[in-house]
N, C-alpha and C positions, 0 to 999 in steps of 0.2 A: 459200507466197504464192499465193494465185490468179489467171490471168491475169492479166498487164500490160498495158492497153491503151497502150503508151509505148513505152519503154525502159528496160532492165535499170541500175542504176550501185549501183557496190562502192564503200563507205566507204571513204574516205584517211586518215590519220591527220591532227589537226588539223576534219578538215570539221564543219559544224555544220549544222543544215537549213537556215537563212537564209542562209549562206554557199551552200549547191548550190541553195536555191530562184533567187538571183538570179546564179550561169554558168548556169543552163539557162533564165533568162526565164518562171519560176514561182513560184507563191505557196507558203508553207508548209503553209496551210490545204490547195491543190492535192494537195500529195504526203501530207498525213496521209491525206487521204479515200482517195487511192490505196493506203496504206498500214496499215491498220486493227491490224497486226500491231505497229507500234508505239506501247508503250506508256507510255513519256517521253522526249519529244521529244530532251531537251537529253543524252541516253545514249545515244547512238549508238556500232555496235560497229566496228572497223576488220576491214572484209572485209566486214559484213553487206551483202547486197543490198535493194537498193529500188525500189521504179517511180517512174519519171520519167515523169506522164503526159504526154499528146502536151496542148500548151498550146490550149485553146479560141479561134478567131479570136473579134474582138466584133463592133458592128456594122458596114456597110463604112462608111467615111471618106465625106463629102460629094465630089461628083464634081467642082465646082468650087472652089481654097481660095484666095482673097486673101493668099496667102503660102507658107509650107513647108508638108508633112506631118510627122508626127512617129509613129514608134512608141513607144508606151507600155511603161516597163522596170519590173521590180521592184521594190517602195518608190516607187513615183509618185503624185505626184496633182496636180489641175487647179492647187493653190497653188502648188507647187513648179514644178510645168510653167511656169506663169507671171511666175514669178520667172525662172527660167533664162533666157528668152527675152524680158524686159523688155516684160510685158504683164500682162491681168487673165484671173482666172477669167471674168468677165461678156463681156468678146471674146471669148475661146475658145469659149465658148459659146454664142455672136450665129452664129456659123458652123461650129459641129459639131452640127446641130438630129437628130442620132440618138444624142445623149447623153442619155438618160432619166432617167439615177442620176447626179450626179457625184461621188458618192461610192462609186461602183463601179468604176471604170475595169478593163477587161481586161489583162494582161499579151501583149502583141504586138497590141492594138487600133492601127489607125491613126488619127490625129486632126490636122486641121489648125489651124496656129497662124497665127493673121492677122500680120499685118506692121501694126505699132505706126504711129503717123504722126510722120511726120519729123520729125528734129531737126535740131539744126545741125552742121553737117559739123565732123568730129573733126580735129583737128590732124593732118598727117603725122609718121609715126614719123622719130626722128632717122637720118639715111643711114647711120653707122656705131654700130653698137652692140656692145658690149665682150662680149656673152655670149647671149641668144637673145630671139626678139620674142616679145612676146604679145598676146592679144586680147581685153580687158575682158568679165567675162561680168556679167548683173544679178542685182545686190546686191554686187558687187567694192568693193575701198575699198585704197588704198597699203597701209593697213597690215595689211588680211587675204594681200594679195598677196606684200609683204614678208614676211611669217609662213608664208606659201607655199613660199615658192623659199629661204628660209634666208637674206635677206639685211635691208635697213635703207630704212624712207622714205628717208631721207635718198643713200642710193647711187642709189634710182631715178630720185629727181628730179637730181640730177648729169649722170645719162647719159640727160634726157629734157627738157630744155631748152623743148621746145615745151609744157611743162604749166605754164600761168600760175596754175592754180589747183587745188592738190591734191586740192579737194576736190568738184568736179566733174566727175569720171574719165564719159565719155561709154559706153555700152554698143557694142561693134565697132572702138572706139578698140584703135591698136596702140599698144603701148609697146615703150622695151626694158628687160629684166630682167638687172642686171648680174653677170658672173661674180662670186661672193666667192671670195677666195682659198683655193688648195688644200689641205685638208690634212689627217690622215694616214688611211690607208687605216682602217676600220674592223674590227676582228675580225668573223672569220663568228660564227653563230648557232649557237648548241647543236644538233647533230646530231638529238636526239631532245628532244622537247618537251610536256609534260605539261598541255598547253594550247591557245596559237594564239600564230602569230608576230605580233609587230607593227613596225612603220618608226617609228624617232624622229623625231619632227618640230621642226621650229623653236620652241624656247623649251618644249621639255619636260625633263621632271627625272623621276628616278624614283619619287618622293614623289606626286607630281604624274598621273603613268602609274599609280600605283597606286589612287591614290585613283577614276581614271576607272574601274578596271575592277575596281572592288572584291576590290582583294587586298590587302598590305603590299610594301614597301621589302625585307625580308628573304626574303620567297616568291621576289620575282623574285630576286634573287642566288642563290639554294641554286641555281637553274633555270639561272642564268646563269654560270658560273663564267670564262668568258668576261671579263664585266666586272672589269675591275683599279681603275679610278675610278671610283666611282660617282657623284661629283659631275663628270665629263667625256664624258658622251654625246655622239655625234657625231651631227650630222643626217642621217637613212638609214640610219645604224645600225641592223641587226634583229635584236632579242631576241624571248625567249620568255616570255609573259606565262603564269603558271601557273592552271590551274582555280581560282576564288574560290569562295567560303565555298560548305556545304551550304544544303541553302533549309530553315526552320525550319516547312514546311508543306506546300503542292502550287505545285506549275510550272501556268502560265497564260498562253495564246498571245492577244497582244490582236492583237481582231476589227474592224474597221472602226465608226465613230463611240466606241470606247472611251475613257474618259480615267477618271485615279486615282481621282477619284470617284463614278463610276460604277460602276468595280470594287469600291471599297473597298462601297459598300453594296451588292452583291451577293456579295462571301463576309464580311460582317457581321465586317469589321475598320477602322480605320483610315487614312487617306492615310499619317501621318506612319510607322505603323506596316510600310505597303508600301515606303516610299523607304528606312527603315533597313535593311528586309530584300533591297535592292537598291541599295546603294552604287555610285554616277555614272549612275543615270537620270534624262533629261531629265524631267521632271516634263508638259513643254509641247511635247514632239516625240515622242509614243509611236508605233512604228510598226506598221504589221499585220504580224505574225507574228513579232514581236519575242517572247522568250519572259521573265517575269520570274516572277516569286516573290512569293505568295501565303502570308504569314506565318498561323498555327494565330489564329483566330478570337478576340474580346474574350470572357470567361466572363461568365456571368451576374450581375450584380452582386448578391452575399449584406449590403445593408448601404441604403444611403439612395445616393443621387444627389448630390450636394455642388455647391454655388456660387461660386465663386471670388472672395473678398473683397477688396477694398486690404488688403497688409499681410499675406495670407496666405503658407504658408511647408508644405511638406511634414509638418516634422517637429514644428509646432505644431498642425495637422489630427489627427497621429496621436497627440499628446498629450490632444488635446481628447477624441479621439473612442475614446481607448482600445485602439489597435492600433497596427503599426509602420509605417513610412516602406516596408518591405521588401513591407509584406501589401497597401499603399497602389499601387507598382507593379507589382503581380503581379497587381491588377484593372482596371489601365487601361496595356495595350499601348501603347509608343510617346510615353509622356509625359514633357516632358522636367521634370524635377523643381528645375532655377535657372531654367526659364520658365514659372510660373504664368502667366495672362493675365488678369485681372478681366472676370468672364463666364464664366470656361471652364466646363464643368460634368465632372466626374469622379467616380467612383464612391469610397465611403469601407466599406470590411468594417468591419461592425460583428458579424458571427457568427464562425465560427472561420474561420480561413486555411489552407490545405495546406501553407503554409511553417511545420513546424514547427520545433521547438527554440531555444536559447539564441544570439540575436545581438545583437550593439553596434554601433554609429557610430560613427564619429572623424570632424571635420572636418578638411580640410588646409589646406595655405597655406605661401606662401615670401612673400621680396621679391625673388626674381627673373623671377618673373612675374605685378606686379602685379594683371592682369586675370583672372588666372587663378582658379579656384573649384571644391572639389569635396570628394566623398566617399569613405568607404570603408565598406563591409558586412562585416560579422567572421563568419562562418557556424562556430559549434563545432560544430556535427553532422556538416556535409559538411568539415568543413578545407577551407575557402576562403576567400580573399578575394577583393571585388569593388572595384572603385575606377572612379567615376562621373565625369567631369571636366571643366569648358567653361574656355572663353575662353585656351584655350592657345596660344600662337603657333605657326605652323609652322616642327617641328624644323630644318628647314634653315637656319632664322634663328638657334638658337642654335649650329650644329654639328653637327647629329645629321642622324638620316635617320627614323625611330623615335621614337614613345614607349614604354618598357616599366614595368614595377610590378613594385618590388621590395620583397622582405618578411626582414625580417633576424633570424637564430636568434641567442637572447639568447648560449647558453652557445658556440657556436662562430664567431660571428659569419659564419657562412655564407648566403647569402643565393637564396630561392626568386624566380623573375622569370617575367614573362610579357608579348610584345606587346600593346600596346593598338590600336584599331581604331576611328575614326572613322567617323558616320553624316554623311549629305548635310549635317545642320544640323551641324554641329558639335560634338555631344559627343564625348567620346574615354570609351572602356571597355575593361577589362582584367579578366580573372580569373585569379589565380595559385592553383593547389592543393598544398596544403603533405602533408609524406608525415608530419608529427610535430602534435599539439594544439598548437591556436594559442595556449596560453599562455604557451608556450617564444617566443613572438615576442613582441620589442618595436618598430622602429619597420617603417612604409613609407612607401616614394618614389617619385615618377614623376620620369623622367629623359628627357632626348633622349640617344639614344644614334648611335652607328653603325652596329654590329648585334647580333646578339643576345649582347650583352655579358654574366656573369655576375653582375656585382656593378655598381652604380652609379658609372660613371668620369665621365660627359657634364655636363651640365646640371641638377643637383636644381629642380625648376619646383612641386613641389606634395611637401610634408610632413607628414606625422602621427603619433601615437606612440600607440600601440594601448595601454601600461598606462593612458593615461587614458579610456580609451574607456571 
């Protein structure tokens, strides 16, 4: 490592850059440039050293400010500054005239925030309150508050008499936020974590937790052995959320003015194509130096351009046009194949396909999940099956935790499975590899299950039978 003009700091187990860029009041971008010796970001080794540069003051704060100062922290910006403090970007900046960029802000810049104009005096908090006060911040509302502290609109306004109107909670207003009753202590966290820990919050599920952080229901459990109910999280409960998928391409730190589309046409992929290969990104909240994943590029289209007709349908293109539904998505990343759009335009191979050999279709289908719709891909060269699937309800609703695809051997009725995996839009996918030729199978099932079950006990929601295929 070459000189540090900083400080030395040793990787913890857990740490991430975005996690030390913002206890030490630094950008990610900051410590890469200090750091040139790394090279992917999101692999950081436990022990390795790093330089913590010394953070850059910005420019000094106005001598006189109509209100507070403010230091600028980590993940800041003039919007968010101004929401917190229940004001505008266009104040802030009537009275911080050495902000040149306001899409630069320094990390420890100081910046004054004017003082809004008056409103009308806030109710007093009630004299006795059952559990502790709090103080309205801007954009507050009962029920983010509620969602907050683990408790109910309805207990707040109880123990807060003086709010005639729930629905104009004033900014400075104190309330009180009532104890909910105790109860049972929560198991510790797994001693060693393969991941990063996270606090359950009000109204989470592990379904729910998973989906944010692009894992499954069954990762966290192996990780968690702790949890005995998985349907009984406790609020403040901390588990151990496990590392999510590999990235199917390169890692990419968004820069300042970035957004999906912006990205997507400069590494010559798709939006839809980036949110599948980062399951629970906000789409409309990206922040600097947030790290996501930058899925392998659309290939050249070997065939015509296609127009998406009323009435069009995947697997009537690939009829038309003389190739498979299978060679159809392997030239257009990211398309969901039950949401044609009239207009859309997609690529169609009309020369040869890299996907060679011998594959069928089956459609499936129950009546226990109406809305439900999907496919399955029979691969005889590689032994596998692929199962494509929309309009599934979430397993929780029927019982399960999980969907998994399961593929059943005609002569011993023993049964290959494998979890499926939901994208931001809501497809679910699955791919089972069988160890015998898929001719020896006859049917598969998607099921909600509990965990990684063997054979189909849960929920059958989507059915097929592969000799008609």
């Amino acid at each position: 490592m070459a000189e540090c003009q900083g400080t030395i700091y040793t990787v913890r187990k857990g740490d991430t850059l975005w996690e030390i860029a913002q206890k030490n009041n630094l950008t990610v971008e900051a410590i890469l440039n200090a750091n040139p010796q790394i090279n992917d970001p999101a692999k950081l080794q436990i022990g390795q050293e790093i330089c913590l540069p010394t953070a850059t003051p910005g420019p000094p704060p106005p001598a006189q400010c109509p209100g507070q100062y403010y230091t600028v922290q980590a993940g800041d910006s003039l919007y968010k500054i101004a929401q917190r403090f229940g004001t505008t970007v266009d104040a802030i900046l009537r009275v911080n005239p050495q902000i040149t960029d306001p899409n630069r802000l320094q990390v420890g810049q100081i910046i004054c925030i004017p003082v809004g104009p008056p409103g009308p005096t806030p109710p007093p908090p009630p004299a006795q309150c059952p559990g502790q006060y709090y103080t309205v911040q801007a954009g507050d509302s009962l029920y983010k508050i509620a969602q907050r502290f683990g408790t109910t609109v309805d207990a707040i306004l109880r123990v807060n008499p003086q709010i005639t109107d729930p629905n104009r909670l004033q900014v400075g207003q104190i309330i009180c936020i009532p104890v909910g009753p105790p109860g049972p202590t929560p198991p510790p966290p797994p001693a060693q974590c393969p991941g990063q820990y996270y606090t359950v919050q009000a109204g989470d599920s592990l379904y729910k937790i998973a989906q944010r952080f692009g894992t499954t229901v069954d990762a966290i459990l192996r990780v968690n052995p702790q949890i005995t109910d998985p349907n009984r999280l406790q609020v403040g409960q901390i588990i151990c959320i496990p590392v999510g998928l590999p990235c199917p391409g390169q890692l990419y730190t968004i820069q300042a003015g970035d957004t999906l589309f912006s990205i997507a046409q400069k590494f010559n992929v798709t939006v839809d194509a980036i949110i599948a290969a980062n399951p629970g990104i906000d789409p409309n909240n990206l922040r600097i130096g947030q790290v996501i994943c930058i899925p392998t590029g659309i290939p050249e289209c070997p065939g015509i351009i296609y127009t998406i007709q009323a009435g069009d349908t995947l697997y009537n293109l690939a009829i038309r046009y003389n190739t498979t539904v299978s060679c159809i998505l392997r030239f257009n990343p990211g398309l969901d194949p039950n949401r044609l759009q009239i207009g859309q335009r997609i690529c169609i191979p009309t020369g040869p396909c890299d996907i060679v050999g011998k594959r069928c279709q089956i459609l499936m289908r129950t009546n226990s999940a109406p809305l439900a719709d999907g496919f399955g891909i029979y691969d005889y060269d590689a032994n596998t099956v692929s199962v494509l699937a929309t309009g599934l309800p979430d397993p929780e609703s029927l019982g399960g935790m999980v969907y998994r695809v399961f593929v059943r051997d005609k002569a011993s009725q023993q049964w290959q499975a494998a979890t499926m995996y939901i994208t931001p839009d809501g497809v679910w996918a699955g791919i089972v590899r069988l160890p015998k030729a898929i001719e020896l199978y006859d049917f598969v099932y998607v099921s909600a299950e509990q965990r990684d079950s063997t054979s189909p006990i849960g929920v059958i929601v989507l059915r097929g039978d592969i000799s008609k295929a």
